[in-house]
Each structure stands twice: as C-alpha cells, then as structure tokens.
C-alpha positions in Angstrom: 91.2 126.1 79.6 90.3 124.5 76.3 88.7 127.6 74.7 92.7 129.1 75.7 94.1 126.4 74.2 92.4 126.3 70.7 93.1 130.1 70.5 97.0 128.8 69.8 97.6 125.5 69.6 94.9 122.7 70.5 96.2 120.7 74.0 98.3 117.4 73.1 95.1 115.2 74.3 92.7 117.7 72.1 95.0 116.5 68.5 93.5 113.3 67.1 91.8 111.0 69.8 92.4 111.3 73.6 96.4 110.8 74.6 96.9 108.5 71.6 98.9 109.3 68.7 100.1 107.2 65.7 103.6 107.8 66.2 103.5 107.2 69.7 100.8 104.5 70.5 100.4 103.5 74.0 100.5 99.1 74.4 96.8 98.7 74.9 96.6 95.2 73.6 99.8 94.3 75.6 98.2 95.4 78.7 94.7 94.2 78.2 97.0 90.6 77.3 98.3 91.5 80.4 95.3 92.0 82.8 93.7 88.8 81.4 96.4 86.4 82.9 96.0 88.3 86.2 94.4 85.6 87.7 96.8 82.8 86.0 99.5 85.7 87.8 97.5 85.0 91.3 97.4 81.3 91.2 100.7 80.9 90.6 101.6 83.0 93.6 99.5 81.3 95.5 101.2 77.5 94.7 104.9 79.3 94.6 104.0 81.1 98.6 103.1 77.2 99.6 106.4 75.6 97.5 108.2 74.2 100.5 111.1 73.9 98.0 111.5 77.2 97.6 113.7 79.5 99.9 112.3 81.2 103.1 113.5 84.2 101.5 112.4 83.2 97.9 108.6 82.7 99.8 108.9 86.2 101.3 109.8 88.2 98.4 106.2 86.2 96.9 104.5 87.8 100.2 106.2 90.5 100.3 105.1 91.6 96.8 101.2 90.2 97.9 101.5 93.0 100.5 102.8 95.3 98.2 99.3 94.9 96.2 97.3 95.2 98.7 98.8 98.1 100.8 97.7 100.9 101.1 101.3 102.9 100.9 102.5 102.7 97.3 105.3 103.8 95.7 102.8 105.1 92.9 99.1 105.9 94.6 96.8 103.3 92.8 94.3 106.2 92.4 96.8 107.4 89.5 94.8 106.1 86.5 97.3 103.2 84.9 100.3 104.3 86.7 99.4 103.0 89.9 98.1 99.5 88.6 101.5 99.5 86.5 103.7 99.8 89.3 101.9 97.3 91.8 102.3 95.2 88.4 105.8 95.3 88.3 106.4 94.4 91.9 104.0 91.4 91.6 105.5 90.2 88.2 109.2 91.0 89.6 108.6 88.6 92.8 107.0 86.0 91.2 110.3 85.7 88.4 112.2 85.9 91.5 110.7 82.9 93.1 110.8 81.4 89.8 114.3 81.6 89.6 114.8 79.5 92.7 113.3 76.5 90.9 114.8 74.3 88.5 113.8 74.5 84.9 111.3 71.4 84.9 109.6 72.5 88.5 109.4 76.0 87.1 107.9 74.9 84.1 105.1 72.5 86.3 104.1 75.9 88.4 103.8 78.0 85.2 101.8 74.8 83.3 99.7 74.2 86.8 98.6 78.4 87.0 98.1 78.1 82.7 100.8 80.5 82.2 103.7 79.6 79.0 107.0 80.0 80.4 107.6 83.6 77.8 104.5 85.4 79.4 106.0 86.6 82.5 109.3 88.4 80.5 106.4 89.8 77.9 104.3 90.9 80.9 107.2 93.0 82.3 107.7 94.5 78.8 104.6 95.4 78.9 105.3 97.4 82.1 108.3 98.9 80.9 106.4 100.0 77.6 103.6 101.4 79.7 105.5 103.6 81.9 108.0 104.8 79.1 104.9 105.9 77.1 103.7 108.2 80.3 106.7 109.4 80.8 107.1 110.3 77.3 103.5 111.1 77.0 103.4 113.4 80.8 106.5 115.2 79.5 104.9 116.1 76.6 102.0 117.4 78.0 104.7 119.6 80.5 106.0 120.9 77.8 103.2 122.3 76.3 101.8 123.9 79.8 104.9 125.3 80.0 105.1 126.8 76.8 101.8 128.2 77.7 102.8 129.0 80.8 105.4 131.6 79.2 103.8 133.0 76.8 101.1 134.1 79.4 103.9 135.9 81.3 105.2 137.4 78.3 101.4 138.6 77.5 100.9 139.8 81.1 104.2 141.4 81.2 104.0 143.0 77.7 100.1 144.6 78.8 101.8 145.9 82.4 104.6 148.0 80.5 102.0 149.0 77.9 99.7 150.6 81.3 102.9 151.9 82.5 103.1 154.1 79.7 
C-alpha cells in the first residue's frame, strides 16, 4: 500500500512526521498534563465517593463513572489507541465536576486542595478531551478522504483497462 501511495500522492501519515502536521497539531502536552494528574484525578474520587455530604445520587454518578473505567463495555473500545483512553477520560472528568458541583465553593476547594488539584484543572482537563477527539475526527476524516479518493481512482483505472479489453 505505501509503494501505491507514493506513485500519486504520499498517504496523510507518510507527509512530514507521523499524523502530525503544523497546521493541525494534535494537544500532546495537554494530554501528557493531563495523564500526569491522573492519580491527583483518582484520589479525589476516592474522598468525593466517601463525602457523606454529597448526594446519594452525586456518590453514584462518582461510582458510576469508576465502573465506567474499569468495564469492560465502552462506548469507545480502549484498545483504540488514544480514543479509548479519551473517552473513559471524559466520563471520569464529567462525574467528578458533577459531584463537585454538589459542594459548596470552600468544601470544593478543600477536596481539590486535599487530591493536589487547582480548582481550573478539571475545566482544562476536559478541554483537553474535547481538543483530542476534535483532532481525530478531523485527522480520521482526512485520512477517509484520501482512501477514498484512492478508492475512485482505482475503479476508474479498472474500469478504463476493462473497456480497453473489450475492445
């Protein structure tokens, strides 16, 4: 397939380095930020699931997204390279604002002290997922584009060398 695609075009992941472009940079740093606090992420699950203060249902959704992690049933398979990890990200970061949100400002700000997290890295944390996913979308539909392009022009070559026989 790569000898193919050099004959035309090179493959989007064979321009420049692998999958990352200057106009289109995926958020590395913000997602190796981002893994680094994982374990700031875990202990502040762990002191908001044991917060009798916090709402049975508040509680749950902290569970709830715990299970999420470690199930085996994903919405995105976590043996999709960055995708999966992004989207059991997402739920974990989304349950533990939710809890939050069921605190008042200075408890809040004791759980978030307490796990070593600043009270803006959670919001840049779920930027950081949203960047991530935008940038494979953008990045998979670019990539679509060009196997399809290929795609067609294939057909067109097959299809011009079968009338050429019929003749």
């Amino acid at each position: 397939m790569a000898a193919c695609a050099t004959r035309d075009r090179p493959m989007p992941s064979q321009r420049g380095t692998t999958l990352d472009r200057a106009d289109d940079p995926f958020p590395r740093e913000r997602l190796v930020a981002l893994v680094r606090r994982l374990p700031a992420y875990g202990r502040l699950g762990w002191r908001l699931a044991r917060d009798p203060r916090l709402s049975r249902g508040r509680r749950t959704a902290v569970a709830g997204a715990v299970a999420y992690l470690v199930s085996p049933i994903d919405l995105v398979p976590g043996i999709i390279p960055v995708a999966g990890q992004l989207d059991d990200a997402a739920v974990a970061l989304l349950g533990l604002r939710f809890a939050l949100r069921g605190l008042p400002p200075a408890e809040r700000r004791a759980h978030m002290d307490a796990a070593g997290l600043d009270a803006a890295d959670l919001d840049h944390d779920l930027r950081t997922v949203r960047l991530g996913a935008a940038w494979m979308l953008r990045r998979g539909g670019r990539i679509g584009l060009w196997a399809a392009r290929r795609l067609v022009r294939a057909a067109a070559h097959g299809a011009r060398a079968a009338v050429r026989r019929l003749r």
